[in-house]
Structure formats: structure tokens, C-alpha cells
C-alpha positions as CSV (number, residue, x, y, z in Angstrom):
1,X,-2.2,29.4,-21.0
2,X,-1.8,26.9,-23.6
3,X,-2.7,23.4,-22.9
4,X,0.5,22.3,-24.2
5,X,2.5,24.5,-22.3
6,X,1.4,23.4,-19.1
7,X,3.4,21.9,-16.9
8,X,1.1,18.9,-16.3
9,X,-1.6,18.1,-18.8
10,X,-2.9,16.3,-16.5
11,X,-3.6,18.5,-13.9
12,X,-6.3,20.9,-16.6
13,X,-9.4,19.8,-18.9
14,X,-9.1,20.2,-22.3
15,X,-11.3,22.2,-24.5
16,X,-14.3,19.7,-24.9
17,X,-13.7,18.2,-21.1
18,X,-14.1,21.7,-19.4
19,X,-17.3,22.2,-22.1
20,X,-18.5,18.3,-20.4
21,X,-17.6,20.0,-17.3
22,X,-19.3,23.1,-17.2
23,X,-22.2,21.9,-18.8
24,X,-22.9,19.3,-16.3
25,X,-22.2,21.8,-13.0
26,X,-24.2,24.7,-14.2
27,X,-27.4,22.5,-15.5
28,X,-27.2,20.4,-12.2
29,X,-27.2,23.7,-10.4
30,X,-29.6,25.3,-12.1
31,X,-32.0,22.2,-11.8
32,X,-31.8,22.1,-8.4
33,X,-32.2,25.9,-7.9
34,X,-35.6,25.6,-10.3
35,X,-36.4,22.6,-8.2
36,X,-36.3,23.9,-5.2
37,X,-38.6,27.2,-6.5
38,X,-40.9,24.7,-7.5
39,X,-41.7,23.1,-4.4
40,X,-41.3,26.4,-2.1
41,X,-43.7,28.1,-4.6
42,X,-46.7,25.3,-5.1
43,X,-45.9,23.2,-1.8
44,X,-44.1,25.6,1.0
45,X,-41.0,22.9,0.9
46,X,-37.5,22.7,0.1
47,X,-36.0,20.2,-2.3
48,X,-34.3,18.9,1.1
49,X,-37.2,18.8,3.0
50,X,-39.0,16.9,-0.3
51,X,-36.1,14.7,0.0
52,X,-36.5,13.5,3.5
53,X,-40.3,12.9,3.3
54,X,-39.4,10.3,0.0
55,X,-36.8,8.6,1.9
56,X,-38.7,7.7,5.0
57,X,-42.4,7.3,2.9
58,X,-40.2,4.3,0.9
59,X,-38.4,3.4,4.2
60,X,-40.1,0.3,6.1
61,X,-42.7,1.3,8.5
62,X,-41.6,4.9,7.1
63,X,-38.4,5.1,9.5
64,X,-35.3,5.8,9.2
65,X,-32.2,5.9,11.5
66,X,-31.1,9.9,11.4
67,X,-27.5,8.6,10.4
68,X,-28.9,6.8,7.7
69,X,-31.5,9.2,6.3
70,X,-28.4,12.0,6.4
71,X,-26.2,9.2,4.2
72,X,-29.7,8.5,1.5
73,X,-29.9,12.6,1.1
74,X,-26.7,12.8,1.2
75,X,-26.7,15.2,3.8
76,X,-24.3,15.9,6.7
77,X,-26.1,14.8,10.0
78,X,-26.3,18.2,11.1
79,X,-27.6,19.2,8.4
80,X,-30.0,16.4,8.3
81,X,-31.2,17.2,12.3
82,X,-31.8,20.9,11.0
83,X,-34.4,19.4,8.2
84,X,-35.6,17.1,10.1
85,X,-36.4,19.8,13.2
86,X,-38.0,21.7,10.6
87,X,-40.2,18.8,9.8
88,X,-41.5,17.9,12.8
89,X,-42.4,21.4,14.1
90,X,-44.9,21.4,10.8
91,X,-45.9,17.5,11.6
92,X,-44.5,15.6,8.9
93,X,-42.1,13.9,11.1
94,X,-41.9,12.9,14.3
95,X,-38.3,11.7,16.4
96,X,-38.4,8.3,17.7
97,X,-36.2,6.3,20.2
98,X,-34.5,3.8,18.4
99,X,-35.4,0.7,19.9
100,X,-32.2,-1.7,19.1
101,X,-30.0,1.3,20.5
102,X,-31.3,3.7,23.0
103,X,-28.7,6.2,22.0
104,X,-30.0,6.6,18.4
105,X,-32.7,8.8,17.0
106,X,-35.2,7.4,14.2
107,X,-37.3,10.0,11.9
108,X,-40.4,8.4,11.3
109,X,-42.9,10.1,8.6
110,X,-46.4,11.0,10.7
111,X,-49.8,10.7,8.5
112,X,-49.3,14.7,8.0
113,X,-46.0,13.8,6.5
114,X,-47.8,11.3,3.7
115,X,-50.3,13.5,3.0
116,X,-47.9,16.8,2.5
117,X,-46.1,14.4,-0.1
118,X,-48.9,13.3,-1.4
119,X,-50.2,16.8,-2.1
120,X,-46.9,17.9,-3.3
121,X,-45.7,15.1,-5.7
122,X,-47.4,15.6,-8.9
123,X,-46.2,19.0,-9.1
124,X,-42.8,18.0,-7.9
125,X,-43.1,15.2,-10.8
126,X,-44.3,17.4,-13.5
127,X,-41.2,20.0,-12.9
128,X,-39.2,17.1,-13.1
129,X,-40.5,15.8,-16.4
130,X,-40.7,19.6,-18.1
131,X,-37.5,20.6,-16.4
132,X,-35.1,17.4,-17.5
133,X,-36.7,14.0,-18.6
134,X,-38.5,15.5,-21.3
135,X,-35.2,17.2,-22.6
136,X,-33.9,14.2,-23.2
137,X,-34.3,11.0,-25.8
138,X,-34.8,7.2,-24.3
139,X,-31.3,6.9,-25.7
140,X,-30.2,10.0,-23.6
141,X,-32.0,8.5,-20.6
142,X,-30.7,5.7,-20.9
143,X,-27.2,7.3,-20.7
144,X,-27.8,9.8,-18.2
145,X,-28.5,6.9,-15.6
146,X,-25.1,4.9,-17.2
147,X,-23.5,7.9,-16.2
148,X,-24.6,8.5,-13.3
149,X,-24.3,4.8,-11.7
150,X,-20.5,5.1,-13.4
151,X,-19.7,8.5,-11.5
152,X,-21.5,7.3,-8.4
153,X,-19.6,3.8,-7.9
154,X,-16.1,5.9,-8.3
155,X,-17.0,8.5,-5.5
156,X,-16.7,7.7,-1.8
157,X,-18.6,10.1,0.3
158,X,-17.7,8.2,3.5
């Protein structure tokens, strides 16, 4: 179909948006994928479980509500519990009773936990850097994170 003979232009990407589009789904995707290969390969994690273990080691005292760890990874809080059970049967995290609310569950990152990111960061890094920040220009960096923050502020994931 034509994009002129649609009924509402507005409803299809043109050409070049579609190009923007596709270009931006499939190397997202495809980072992640390589990402996660990465850290399964050199570290025995996922990019999830990488994820969590960030979040809390930059989290004061290195705890975290689960709610709010599952809205930082942007993860469901099912999904987040899953990880997070994962994590603690290997000793990177630990489950502690929130003390301000007894009904609430922190994740708290154990000495095991620091040292698995520890071990597992400059590889993580370097993937990073090969795989995406060394594609790009200081110029193209520098709109990457424009974008991003612009795309971010519009989406409401509540």
C-alpha cells in the first residue's frame, strides 16, 4: 500500500521513520541478546541478573525495596522475585525484612554478591564499549543519551 493511499497517514511510518524504527528495535535487540551471551559465557549471569546486582551495589547500604528494584530494572515484580530467587540460592543476595513495613521484602547485595560483580564487570564493560560506545562519535553519544532522556520522559511505565 501506498502511503498516500492510506486511510490515515497517521496511523503508518514513512519510508525513513520505519528505517529509524527498525534500526533502533533490531540493534537494541541484538545488543541485549550479545549482552546477555557475554555475561552467561565469561561470568555464568544473565543481563537481568547483572542488572540487579548494579542496582543494589549503588543502592545505600546495598538494599533495595523489591518493588523498587523491579521499577529500576524495569522488571515486573514477578519477574523481579524470580531473579532475585535465583540470586540468593547462588549468595549474591540475601531477602530482608523491611524494617519501616513488616509486609515488605528488601534485596540486599551479600559480600558474594560484590565480589561476583566485581569479577564480572570489566568484561561486562569491555562488551559494552566494543559492542556500542565505540561505534559511535562523542557527537553521537552525546545524542544517543538526548534521545534516550527525550523517549524516556514521554513513556509512562506505571
Amino acid at each position: 500500500m501506498d502511503e498516500n493511499d492510506a486511510p490515515d497517514r497517521g496511523a503508518w511510518l514513512n519510508e525513513a521513520e520505519q528505517s529509524a524504527w527498525r534500526a533502533y528495535l533490531d540493534s537494541t535487540r541484538m545488543l541485549f541478546a550479545a549482552l546477555d551471551r557475554q555475561l552467561a559465557a565469561e561470568s555464568d549471569l544473565t543481563l537481568t541478573d547483572y542488572d540487579i546486582l548494579v542496582r543494589l551495589d549503588e543502592a545505600p547500604g546495598g538494599r533495595l525495596r523489591m518493588r523498587e528494584l523491579a521499577d529500576l530494572t524495569l522488571s515486573t515484580r514477578s519477574g523481579v522475585t524470580r531473579a532475585v530467587t535465583r540470586a540468593e540460592q547462588a549468595g549474591w543476595v540475601r531477602r530482608v525484612e523491611c524494617e519501616e513495613d513488616r509486609r515488605g521484602m528488601n534485596a540486599e547485595l551479600t559480600d558474594a554478591g560484590r565480589a561476583k560483580l566485581a569479577a564480572s564487570a570489566p568484561g561486562h564493560v569491555r562488551a559494552v564499549r566494543e559492542m556500542l560506545i565505540d561505534q559511535l562519535t562523542p557527537e553521537q553519544l552525546s545524542q544517543l543519551t538526548e534521545i534516550g532522556r527525550r523517549v524516556q520522559g514521554k513513556i509512562d511505565i506505571g
